[in-house]
N, C-alpha and C positions, 0 to 999 in steps of 0.2 A: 276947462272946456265944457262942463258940464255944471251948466248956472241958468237953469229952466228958470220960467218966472211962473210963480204959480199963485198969483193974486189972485187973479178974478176966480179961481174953484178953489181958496180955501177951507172955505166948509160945504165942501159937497166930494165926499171920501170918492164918489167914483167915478169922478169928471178928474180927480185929485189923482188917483190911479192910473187913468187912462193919458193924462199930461205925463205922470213920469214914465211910462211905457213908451210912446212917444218921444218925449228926448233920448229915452236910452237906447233907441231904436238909429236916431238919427246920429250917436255918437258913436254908435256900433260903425255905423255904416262909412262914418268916416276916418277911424282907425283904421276895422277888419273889416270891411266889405265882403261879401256875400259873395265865395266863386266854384264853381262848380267844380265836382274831382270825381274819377272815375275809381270805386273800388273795389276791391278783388273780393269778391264772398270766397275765397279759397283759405284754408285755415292758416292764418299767416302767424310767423315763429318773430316774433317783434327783436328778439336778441341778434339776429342775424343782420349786422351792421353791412357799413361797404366796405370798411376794410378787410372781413371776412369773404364781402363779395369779389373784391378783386384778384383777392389769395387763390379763390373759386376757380377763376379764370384764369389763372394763370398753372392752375394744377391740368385743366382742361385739355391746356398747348401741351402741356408736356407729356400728358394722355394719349395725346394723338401724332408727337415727336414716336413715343415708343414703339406705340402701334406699325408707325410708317418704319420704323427699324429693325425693332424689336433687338433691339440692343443691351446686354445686361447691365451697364450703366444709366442708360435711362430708366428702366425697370426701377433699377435703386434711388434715381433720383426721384421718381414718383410715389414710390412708396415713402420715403421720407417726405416730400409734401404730401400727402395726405394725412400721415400720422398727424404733419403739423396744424394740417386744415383740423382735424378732430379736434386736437387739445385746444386751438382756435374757440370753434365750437360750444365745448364744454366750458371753458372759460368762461367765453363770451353769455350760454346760458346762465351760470351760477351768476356772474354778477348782476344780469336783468334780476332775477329771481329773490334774490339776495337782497337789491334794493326794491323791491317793491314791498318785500315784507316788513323789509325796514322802515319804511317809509309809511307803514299801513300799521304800527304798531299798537295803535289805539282804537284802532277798527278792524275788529273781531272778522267780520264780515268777509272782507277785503281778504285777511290774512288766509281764512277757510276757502275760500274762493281759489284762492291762488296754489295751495297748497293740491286742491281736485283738478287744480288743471297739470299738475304736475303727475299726481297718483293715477288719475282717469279722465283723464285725455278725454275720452270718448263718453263722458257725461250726458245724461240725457237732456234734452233743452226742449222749452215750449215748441208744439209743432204749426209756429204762424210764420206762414210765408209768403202772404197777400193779405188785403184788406179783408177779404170776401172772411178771413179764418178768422179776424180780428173779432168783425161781427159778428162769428158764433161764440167764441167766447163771452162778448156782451150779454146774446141775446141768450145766452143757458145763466149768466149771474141774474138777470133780471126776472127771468121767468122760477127760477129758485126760491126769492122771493116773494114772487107773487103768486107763488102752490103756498108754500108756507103760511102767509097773509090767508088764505081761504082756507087754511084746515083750523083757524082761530075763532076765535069770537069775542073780537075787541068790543069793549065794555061802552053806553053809549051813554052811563050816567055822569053824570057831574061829579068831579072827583072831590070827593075831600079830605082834607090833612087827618093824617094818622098821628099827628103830633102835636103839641103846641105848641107854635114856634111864636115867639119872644125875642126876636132878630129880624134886620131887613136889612138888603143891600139892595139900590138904586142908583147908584151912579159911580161912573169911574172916575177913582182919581187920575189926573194925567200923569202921563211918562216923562221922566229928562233924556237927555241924551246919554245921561249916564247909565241908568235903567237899560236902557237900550244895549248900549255898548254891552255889558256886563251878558247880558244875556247872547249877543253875538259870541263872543268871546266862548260861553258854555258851549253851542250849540254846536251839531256835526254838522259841516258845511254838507247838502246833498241838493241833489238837484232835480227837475223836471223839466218834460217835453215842451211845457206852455212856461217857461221861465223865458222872459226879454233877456235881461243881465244874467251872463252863466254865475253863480254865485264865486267860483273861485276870482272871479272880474272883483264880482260886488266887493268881495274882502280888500282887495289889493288898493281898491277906493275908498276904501270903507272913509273915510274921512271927507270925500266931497259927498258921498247918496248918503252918509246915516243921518244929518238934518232932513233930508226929505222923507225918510222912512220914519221917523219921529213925527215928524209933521203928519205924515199918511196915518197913522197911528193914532194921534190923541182927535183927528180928525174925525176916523171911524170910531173909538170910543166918546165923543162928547158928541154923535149924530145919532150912532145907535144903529150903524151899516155898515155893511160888509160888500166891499167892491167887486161885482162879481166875477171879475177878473181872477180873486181869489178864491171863487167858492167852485173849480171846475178842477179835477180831479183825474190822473192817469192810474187805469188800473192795471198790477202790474202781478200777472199769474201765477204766485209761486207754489211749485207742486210739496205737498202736505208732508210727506214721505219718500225717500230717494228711491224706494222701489215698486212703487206704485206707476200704471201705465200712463206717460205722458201725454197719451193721444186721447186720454178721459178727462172734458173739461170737468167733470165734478172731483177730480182728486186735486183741483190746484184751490185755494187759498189765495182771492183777492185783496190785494194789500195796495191801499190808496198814496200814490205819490202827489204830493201836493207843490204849486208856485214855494220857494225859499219865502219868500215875503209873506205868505201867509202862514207859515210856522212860527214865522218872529210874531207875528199879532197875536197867535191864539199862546205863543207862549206868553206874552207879558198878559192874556185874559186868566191864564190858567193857572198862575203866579197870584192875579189878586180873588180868585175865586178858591185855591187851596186854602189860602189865608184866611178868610171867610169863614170857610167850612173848618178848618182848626181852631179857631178863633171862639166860636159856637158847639166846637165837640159834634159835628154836624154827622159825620160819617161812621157809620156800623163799627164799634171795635173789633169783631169778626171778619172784616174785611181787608184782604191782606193786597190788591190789586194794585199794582200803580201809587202806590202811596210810601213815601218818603220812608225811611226805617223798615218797612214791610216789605217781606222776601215771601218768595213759596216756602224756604226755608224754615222763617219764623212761623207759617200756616202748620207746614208739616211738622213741625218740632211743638207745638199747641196740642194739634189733634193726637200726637203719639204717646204724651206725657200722659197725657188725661186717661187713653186708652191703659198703657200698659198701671199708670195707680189702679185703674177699675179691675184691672187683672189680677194685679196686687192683694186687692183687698177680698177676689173668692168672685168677683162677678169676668160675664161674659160681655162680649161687645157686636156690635151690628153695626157697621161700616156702608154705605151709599154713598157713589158718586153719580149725581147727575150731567148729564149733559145736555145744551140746550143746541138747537138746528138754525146758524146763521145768527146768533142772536144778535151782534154788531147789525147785521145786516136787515134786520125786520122793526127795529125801534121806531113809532110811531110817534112823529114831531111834535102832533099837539098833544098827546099825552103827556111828553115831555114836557114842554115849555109849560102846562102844567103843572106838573111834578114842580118845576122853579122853583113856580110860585106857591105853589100850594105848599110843602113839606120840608121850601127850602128857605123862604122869604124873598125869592127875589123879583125885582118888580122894577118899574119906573125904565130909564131910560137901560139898564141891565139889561133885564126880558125884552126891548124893542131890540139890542143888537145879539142875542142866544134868538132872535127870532130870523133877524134879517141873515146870522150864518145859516139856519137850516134850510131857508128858501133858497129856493131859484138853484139848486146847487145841480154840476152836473158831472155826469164821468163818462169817460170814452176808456178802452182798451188798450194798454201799449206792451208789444213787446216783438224782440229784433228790430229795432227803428221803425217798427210799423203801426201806424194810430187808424183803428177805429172812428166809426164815429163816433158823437156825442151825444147821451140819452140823456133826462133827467133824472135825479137820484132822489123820488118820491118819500122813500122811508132809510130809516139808516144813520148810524156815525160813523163819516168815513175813519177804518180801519190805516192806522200809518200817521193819523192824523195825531196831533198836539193834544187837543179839549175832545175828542173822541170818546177814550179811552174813559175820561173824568166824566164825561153825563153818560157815560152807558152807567155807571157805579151808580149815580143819582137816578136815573130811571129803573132800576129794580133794587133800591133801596130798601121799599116793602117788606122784602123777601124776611129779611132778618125780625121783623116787626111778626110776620104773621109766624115763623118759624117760633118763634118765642113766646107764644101760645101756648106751645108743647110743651107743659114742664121740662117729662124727663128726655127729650130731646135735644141734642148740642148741636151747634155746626157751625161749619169755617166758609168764607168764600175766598175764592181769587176769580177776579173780573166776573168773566160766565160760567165758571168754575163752581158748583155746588157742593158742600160735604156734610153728610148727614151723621149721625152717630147715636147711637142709644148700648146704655150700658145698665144690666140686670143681672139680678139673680136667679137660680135655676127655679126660684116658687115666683121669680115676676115674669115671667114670660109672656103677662095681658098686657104688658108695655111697648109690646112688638105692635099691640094695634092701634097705639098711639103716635109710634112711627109710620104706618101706612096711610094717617087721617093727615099727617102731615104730608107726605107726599102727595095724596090729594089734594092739599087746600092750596098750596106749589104751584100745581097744574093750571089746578080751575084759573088762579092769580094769572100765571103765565099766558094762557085763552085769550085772559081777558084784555090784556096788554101785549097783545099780538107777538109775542115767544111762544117755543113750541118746546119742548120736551121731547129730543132722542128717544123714546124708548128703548131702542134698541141697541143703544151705547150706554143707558143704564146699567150699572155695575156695583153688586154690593160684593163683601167682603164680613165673611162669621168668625172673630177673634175668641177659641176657646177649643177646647182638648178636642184631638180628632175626634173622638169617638161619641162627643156632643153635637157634630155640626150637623145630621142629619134632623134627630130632632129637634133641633131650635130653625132649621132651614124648612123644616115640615109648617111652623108657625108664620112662616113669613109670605103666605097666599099667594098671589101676581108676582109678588118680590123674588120668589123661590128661583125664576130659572136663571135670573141673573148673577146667581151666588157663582163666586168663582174661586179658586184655590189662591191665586195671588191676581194682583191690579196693581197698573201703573195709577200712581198718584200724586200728578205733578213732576211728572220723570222720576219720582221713586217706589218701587215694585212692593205695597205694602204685604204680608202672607198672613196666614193663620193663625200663629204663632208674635208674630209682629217682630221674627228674629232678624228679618231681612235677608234671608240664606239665596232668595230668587236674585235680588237685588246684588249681593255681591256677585254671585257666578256670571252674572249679567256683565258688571262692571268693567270686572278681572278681562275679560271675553271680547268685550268693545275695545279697553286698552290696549288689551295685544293685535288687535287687529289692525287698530291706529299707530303703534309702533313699527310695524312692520311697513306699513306706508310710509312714515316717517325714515326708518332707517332708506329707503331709495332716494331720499331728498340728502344724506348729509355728502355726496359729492358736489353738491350744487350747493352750500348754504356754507357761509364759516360761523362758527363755536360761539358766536355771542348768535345767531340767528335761529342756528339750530335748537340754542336754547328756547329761545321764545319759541318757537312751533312746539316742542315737548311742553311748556308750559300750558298753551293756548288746546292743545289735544290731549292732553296725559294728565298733567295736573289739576284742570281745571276740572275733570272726570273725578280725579280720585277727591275735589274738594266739594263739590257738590254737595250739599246738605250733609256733610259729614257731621255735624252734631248730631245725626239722628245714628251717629254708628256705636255708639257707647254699646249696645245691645250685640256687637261682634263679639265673639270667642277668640281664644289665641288663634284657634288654623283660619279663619276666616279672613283675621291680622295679616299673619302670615304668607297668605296670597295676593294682598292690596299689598303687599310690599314689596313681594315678587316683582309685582308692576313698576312698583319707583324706582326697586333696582335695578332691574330690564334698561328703565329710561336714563339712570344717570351709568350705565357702563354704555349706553348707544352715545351722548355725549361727550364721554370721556373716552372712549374706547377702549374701555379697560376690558382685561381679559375675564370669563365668566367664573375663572376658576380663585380670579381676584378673592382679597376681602373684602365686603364691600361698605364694610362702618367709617375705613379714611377715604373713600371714594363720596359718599354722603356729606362727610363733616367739611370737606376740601370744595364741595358745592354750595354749603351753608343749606340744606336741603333737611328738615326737621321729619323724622319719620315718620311712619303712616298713623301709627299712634297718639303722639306727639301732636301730631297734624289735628287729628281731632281733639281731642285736649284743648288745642290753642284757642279753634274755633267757638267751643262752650265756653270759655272763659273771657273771651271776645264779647260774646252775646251776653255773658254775665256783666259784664263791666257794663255793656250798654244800658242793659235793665236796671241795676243801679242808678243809671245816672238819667234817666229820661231819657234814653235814644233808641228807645227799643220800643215795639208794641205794648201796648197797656197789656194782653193779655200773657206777655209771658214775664214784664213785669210785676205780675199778681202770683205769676208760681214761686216768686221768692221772696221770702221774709227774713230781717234782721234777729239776728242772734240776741234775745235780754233776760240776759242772768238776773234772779230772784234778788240780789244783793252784791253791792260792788267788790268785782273782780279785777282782775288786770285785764283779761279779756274784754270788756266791756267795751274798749274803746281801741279793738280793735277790727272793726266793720268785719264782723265775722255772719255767718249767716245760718238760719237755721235749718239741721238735717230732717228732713223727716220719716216716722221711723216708716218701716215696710220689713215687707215679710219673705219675700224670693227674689232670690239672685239674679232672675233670668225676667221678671219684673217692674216691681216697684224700683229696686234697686239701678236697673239702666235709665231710668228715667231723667228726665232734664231735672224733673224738681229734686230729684237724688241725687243725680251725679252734680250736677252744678256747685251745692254749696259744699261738698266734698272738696274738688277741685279747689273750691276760693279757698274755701278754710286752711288747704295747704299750702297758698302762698306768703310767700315771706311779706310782713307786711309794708316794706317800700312799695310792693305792688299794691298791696289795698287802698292806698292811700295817693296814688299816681293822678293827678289832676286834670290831662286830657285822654283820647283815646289814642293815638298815637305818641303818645309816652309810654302808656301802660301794652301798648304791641311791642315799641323796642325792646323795652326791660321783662316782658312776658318771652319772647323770642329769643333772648339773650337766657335767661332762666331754665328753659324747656330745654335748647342747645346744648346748656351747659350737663343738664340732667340725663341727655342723651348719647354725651358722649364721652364724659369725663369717669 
């Protein structure tokens, strides 16, 4: 049914676009036609089937037999139908509940979503209930922007490369249909309000539309345009923080839902432009954003290592995190397109289609099926978006260039995420003013490329004995009022000390809080779903940057385990007074210890093997003995030495080769990385509990 002829606008992407809108429009209309239906904004309970409805009605009669008699048989027989309506009921709930989660197992989202409609009902939700409210929301993101844009002072000189690039890309190769496929196949089917074909359609076709999306596809790469069909964007409010007032548009967090069709294009753009940029070594090795092998993880587990050696070795540390105001939101297109070409090499028909997405682009507001109008989107990489994310990383690029000025200056980024760090001794404390020339030069940068600097969400952190932090915090000028006892960094709470003690009580604290939410959900969930929810809220808590826990103490252990065993006697139901080491091993559930363990020796394996970041790659070195040993060959790794327990010694670059050196060597020698998880988890299991 769907055999459009698309000859005469083969190469014109957005005649090409608008034909397949068009047919899809008119094949909609002849399957599922357009009909109009009346429906209840009253909170409706979707489990509540008609066979329950009938049951309903029929307990109703017999409610009002009673009444008219009041007879003690009827009495009995209404109370036994209603028992039976309940268990009805709850039935009928757990298995909606049940199958949704099941069904949503690979989307996180879905599963948390479902899970608060069950814990709290009464969640708070955007407050748009008309167009008229759409519009404010619009018209406070746009004018957000454009206060930001006028406290800058974007730079009006001719830009030039800070580098010299020795690389060009100019034109795309085309896509097959295999390309194509393959990348359907990865993506999460999602959808939008300006979407023709609902994408779960598109899937279920996916073999009569993916020649034409191919087609649309190598169409707009060999023209060097973007259909503007794709470049119009729903903005979708999502508030920053669950306890923040929902009636304040500045607490919500605009997140651009984009046409399905247009995340397929910028994925297969984004695919040959990473390749590029790895290809060339093009991207900041400090930069952990968005990029393949790179977690906040590996950020935070870089910056901690280095810290606690400096600690090791008798110096102090100085910690800043910056933060920037809207910065997705303020990027200035021709700077960018710029930037391409200048710093990036790209040119020729490339930069005519990175041109033709940033124009003409536009976005309205949507939320409770209610759409705004549509503004234009002057500045900005829509947020949500595929290739967004990847030229916000290329437009402040710089950063790390001028940052590296600083000798003794270090730092890490994630996306807009800033992290400064200087590390001294108590007679170099004139090195503090070579961190502050830095955060100046940051700034001025920042002006001048229309980003702004937080001030007021700046946040340093002084790593070194209590009774030192006044006077090295007395050195640190402007800097001073920001110093704080502990900072979230990157969702982990770094202290003083770098023991982590905020960051555990924190953890310990969230989990039990989430467990007892959990535990209301296991009469509605059975035992294989339940598990997933404890996973997806409990474990995924207690696994978070767990390499960075080497630095815990036994009682610190001891209370992270508290939690897993909370979570597998809710599971199992075992009694509290249980033991709970065959209650773990019967779960195949590797303890809290263990757990971390696994994790460094994970990320050890990846660094070995080129799957990891270059920079934490570089904290380990192989093991070579002065003259041949038996050792030699067997990929051992070298310790290095340090001085305090509490230290150098928790340190990645310390614990890690600790850890390999004690595996047996079938594991040194495991040839993928899912080899060497089986037989590392099988290993750690056995050591856990035998």
């Amino acid at each position: 049914m769907f055999q459009p002829c698309f000859d005469d606008v083969c190469n014109d992407a957005e005649s090409y676009m608008n034909c397949f809108n068009v047919h899809c429009e008119s094949v909609l209309d002849m399957v599922a036609p357009v009909k109009r239906k009346i429906v209840s904004s009253k909170n409706s309970q979707p489990w509540l089937n008609e066979e329950i409805a009938s049951f309903r009605r029929s307990c109703r009669k017999v409610e009002r037999l009673f009444k008219a008699t009041n007879l003690e048989v009827h009495r009995l027989h209404l109370k036994e139908m209603i028992l039976s309506l309940n268990e009805m009921i709850k039935q009928a709930r757990s298995t909606y509940f049940a199958n949704l989660v099941n069904s949503n197992k690979r989307n996180p989202k879905v599963v948390f979503d479902t899970i608060q409609k069950i814990v709290s009902p009464s969640s708070p939700s955007v407050p748009i209930s008309t167009t008229d409210d759409c519009n404010k929301f619009l018209k406070y993101f746009v004018a957000k922007v454009e206060d930001i844009r006028q406290n800058v002072s974007p730079s009006n000189v001719s830009m030039t490369s800070m580098s010299s690039i020795t690389c060009s890309w100019s034109l795309f190769p085309g896509v097959s249909m295999e390309d194509v496929m393959e990348i359907l196949r990865k993506m999460k089917p999602s959808s939008c309000p300006f979407d023709v074909l609902p994408t779960s359609l598109l899937y279920k076709a996916i073999d009569v539309v993916a020649p034409h999306v191919v087609n649309l596809i190598n169409v707009s790469l060999s023209t060097g345009l973007v259909p503007n069909f794709l470049k119009q964007a729903a903005i979708s409010p999502i508030l920053k923080k669950p306890n923040l007032d929902p009636a304040e548009p500045g607490n919500y967090r605009p997140i651009s839902k984009l046409p399905f069709l247009s995340k397929v294009l910028e994925k297969v753009v984004a695919e040959q432009l990473i390749a590029y940029l790895d290809l060339n070594e093009m991207l900041d090795k400090f930069q952990s954003g968005f990029r393949k092998m790179h977690s906040t993880e590996t950020a935070l587990l870089k910056v901690s290592s280095d810290i606690q050696m400096a600690a090791d070795s008798g110096q102090y540390s100085v910690l800043v995190l910056l933060d920037l105001s809207a910065a997705f939101d303020t990027v200035d297109h021709k700077l960018l397109l710029q930037r391409l070409n200048t710093d990036f090499g790209i040119s020729g028909m490339v930069l005519e289609w990175f041109s033709s997405y940033l124009t003409n682009r536009t976005f309205s507001v949507c939320a409770n099926n209610i759409l705004s109008e549509a503004t234009p989107l002057v500045y900005g990489v829509p947020q949500g978006s595929v290739l967004g994310p990847i030229l916000f990383l290329l437009y402040i690029s710089p950063i790390g260039k001028i940052i590296r000025h600083f000798k003794h200056v270090s730092y890490h980024l994630y996306a807009d995420d800033i992290q400064l760090y200087i590390s001294f001794k108590e007679s170099e404390l004139h090195k503090l003013s070579e961190l502050m020339d830095c955060i100046s030069s940051i700034k001025t940068w920042l002006s001048e490329n229309c980003l702004q600097l937080n001030s007021e969400k700046t946040e340093s952190l002084i790593i070194a004995p209590e009774q030192k932090i006044p006077f090295i915090k007395s050195h640190l000028g402007s800097l001073g009022p920001s110093v704080q006892s502990s900072i979230r960094n990157l969702g982990v709470w770094f202290d003083q000390s770098l023991s982590l003690d905020n960051h555990s009580r924190l953890l310990v604290k969230n989990c039990f809080y989430h467990l007892r939410n959990i535990a209301k959900l296991k009469p509605v969930l059975s035992g294989t779903d339940l598990e997933l929810v404890i996973h997806a809220f409990i474990s995924s808590r207690l696994d978070y940057c767990n390499s960075l826990f080497s630095c815990f103490n036994k009682n610190v252990l001891n209370r992270l385990q508290l939690v897993q065993n909370a979570a597998a006697r809710l599971l199992t139901g075992s009694s509290r007074w249980s033991h709970i080491t065959p209650v773990l091993s019967s779960l195949h559930w590797l303890p809290i210890k263990f757990r971390i363990d696994f994790k460094i020796l994970v990320l050890t394996f990846r660094a070995l093997h080129d799957q990891a970041p270059k920079y934490l790659c570089e904290l380990l070195q192989t093991y070579s003995p002065g003259r041949s040993l038996r050792s030699s060959d067997q990929n051992l790794l070298m310790v290095p030495k340090t001085r305090f327990k509490t230290r150098g010694d928790v340190s990645f670059q310390a614990v890690a080769p600790k850890l390999w050196n004690a595996l047996p060597l079938s594991l040194h020698v495991a040839d993928t990385i899912d080899s060497f998880k089986k037989q590392l988890k099988t290993f750690l299991f056995n050591r856990a509990f035998s």
